[in-house]
Backbone as JSON, one array per atom type, in Angstrom:
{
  "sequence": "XXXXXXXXXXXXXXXXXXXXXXXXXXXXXXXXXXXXXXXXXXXXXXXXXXXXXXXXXXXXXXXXXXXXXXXXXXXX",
  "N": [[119.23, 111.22, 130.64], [119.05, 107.85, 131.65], [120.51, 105.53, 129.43], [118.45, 102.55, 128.52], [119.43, 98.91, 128.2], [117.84, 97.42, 126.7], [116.55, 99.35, 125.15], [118.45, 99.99, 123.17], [119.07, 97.31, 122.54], [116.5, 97.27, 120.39], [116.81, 99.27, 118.79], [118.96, 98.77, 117.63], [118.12, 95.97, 116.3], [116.21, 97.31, 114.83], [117.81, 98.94, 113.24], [119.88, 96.84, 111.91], [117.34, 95.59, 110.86], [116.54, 97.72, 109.02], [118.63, 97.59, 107.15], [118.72, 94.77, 106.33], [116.88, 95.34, 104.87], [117.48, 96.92, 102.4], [119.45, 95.39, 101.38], [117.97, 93.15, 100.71], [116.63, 94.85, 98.62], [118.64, 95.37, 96.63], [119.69, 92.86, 96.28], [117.85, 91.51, 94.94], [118.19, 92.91, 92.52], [119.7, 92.69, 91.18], [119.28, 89.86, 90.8], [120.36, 86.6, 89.28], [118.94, 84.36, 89.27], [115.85, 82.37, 89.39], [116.36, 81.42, 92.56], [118.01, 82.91, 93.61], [115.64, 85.36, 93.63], [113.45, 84.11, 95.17], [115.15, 83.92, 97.69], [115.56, 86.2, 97.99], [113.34, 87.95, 98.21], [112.14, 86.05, 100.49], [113.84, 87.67, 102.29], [113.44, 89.67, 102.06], [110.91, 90.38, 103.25], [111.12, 89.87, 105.67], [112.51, 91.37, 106.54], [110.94, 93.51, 107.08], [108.85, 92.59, 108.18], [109.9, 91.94, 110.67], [111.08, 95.16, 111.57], [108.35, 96.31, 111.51], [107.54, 95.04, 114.18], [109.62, 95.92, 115.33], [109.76, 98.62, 115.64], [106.79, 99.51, 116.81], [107.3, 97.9, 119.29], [109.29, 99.8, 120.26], [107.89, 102.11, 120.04], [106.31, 101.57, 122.42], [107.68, 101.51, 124.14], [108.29, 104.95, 124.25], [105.8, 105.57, 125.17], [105.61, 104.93, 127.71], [107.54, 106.21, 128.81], [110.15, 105.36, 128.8], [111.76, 105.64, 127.02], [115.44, 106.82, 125.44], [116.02, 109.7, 123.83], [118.85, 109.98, 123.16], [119.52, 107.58, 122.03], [118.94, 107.12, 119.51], [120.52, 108.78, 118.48], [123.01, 107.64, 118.5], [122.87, 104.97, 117.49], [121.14, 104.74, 115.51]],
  "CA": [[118.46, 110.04, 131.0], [119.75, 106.41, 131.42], [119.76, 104.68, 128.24], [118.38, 101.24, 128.87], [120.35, 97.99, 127.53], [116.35, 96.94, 126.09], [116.33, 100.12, 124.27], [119.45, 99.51, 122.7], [118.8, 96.73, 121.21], [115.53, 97.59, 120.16], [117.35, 100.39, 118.02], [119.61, 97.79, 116.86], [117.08, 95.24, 115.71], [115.4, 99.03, 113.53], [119.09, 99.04, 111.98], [119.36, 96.04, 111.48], [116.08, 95.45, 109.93], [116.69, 98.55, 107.6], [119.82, 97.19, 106.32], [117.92, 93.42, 105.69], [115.55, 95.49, 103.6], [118.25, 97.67, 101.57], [120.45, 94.16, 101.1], [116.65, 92.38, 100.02], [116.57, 95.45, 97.33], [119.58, 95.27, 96.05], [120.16, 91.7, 95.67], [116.69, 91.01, 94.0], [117.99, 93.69, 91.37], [120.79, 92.53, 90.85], [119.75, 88.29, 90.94], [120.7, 86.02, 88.0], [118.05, 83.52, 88.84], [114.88, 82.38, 90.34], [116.47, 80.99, 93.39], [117.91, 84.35, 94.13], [114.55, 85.95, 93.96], [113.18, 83.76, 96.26], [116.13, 84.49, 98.67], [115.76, 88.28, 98.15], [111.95, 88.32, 98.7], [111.74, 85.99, 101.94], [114.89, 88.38, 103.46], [112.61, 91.87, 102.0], [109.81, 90.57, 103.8], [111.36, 89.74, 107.32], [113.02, 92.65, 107.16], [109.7, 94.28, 107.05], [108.07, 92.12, 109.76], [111.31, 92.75, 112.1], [111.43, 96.74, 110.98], [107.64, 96.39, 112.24], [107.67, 94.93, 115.58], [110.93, 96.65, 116.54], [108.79, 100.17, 115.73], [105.84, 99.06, 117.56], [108.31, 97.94, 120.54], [110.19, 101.1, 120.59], [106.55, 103.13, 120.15], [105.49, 101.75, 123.21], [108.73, 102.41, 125.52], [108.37, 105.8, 124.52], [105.02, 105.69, 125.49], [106.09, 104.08, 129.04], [108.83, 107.11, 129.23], [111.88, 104.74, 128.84], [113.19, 105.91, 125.74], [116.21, 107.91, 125.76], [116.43, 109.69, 122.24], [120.2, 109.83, 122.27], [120.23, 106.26, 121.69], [118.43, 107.59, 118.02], [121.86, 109.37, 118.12], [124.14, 106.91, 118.83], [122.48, 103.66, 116.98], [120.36, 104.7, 114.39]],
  "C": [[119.33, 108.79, 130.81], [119.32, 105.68, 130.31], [119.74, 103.05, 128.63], [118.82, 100.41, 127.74], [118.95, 97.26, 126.64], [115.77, 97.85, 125.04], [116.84, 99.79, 123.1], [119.59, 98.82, 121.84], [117.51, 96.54, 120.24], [116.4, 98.64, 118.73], [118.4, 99.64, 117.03], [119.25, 96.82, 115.71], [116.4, 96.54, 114.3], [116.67, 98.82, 112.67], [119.1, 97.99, 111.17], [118.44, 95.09, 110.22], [115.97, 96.45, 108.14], [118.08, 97.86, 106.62], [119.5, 95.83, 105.88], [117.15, 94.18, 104.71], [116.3, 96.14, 102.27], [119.0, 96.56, 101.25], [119.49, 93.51, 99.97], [116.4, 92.64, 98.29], [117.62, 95.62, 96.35], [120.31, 93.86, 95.54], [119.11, 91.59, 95.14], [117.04, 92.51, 92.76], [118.51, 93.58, 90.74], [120.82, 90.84, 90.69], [119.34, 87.95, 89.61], [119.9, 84.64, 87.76], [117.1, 83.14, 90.04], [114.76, 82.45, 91.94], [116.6, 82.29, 94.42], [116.66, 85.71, 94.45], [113.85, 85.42, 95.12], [113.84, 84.23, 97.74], [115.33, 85.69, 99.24], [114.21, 88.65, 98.85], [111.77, 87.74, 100.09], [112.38, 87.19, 102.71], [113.68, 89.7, 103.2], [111.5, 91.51, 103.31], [109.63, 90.09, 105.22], [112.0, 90.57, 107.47], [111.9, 93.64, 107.8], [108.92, 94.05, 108.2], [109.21, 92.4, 110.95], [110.55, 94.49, 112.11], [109.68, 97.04, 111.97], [107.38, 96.41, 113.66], [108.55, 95.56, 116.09], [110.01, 97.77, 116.85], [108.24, 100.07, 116.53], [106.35, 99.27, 118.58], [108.6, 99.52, 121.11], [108.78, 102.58, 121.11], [106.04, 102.76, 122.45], [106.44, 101.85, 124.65], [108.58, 103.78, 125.4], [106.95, 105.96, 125.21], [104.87, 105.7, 127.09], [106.91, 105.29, 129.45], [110.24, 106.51, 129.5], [112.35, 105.06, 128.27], [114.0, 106.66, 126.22], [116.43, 108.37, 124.33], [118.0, 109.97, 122.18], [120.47, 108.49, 121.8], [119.73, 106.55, 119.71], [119.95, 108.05, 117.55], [122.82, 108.2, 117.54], [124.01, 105.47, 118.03], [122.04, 103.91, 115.71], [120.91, 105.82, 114.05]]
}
């Protein structure tokens, strides 16, 4: 199947997003003061709202029959 350039970054945005949330948890475990918590918690919790909508997104190309799951391969 043709992997579309909308998939793509759709799968990108999921990476992405997981790696904002694993950065979020690891610097709020590791922060030396309030400011840094603040930081760490807005980034956890737009990782989370990204990480959401991408899903969603991606749910409803497959739904449509656009996905191509090698891009699961190849991205994620």
């Amino acid at each position: 199947m043709f992997q579309k350039k909308c998939d793509k970054n759709i799968a990108r945005t999921i990476k992405l997003a997981k790696e904002m949330i694993e950065l979020a948890q690891t610097g709020y475990e590791q922060q030396e003061d309030p400011g840094c918590g603040v930081l760490y918690g807005i980034l956890l919790d737009s990782g989370y709202r990204i990480l959401d909508l991408a899903q969603k997104e991606k749910h409803a190309h497959v739904q449509k029959g656009w996905w191509d799951n090698s891009i699961n391969k190849e991205i994620l």
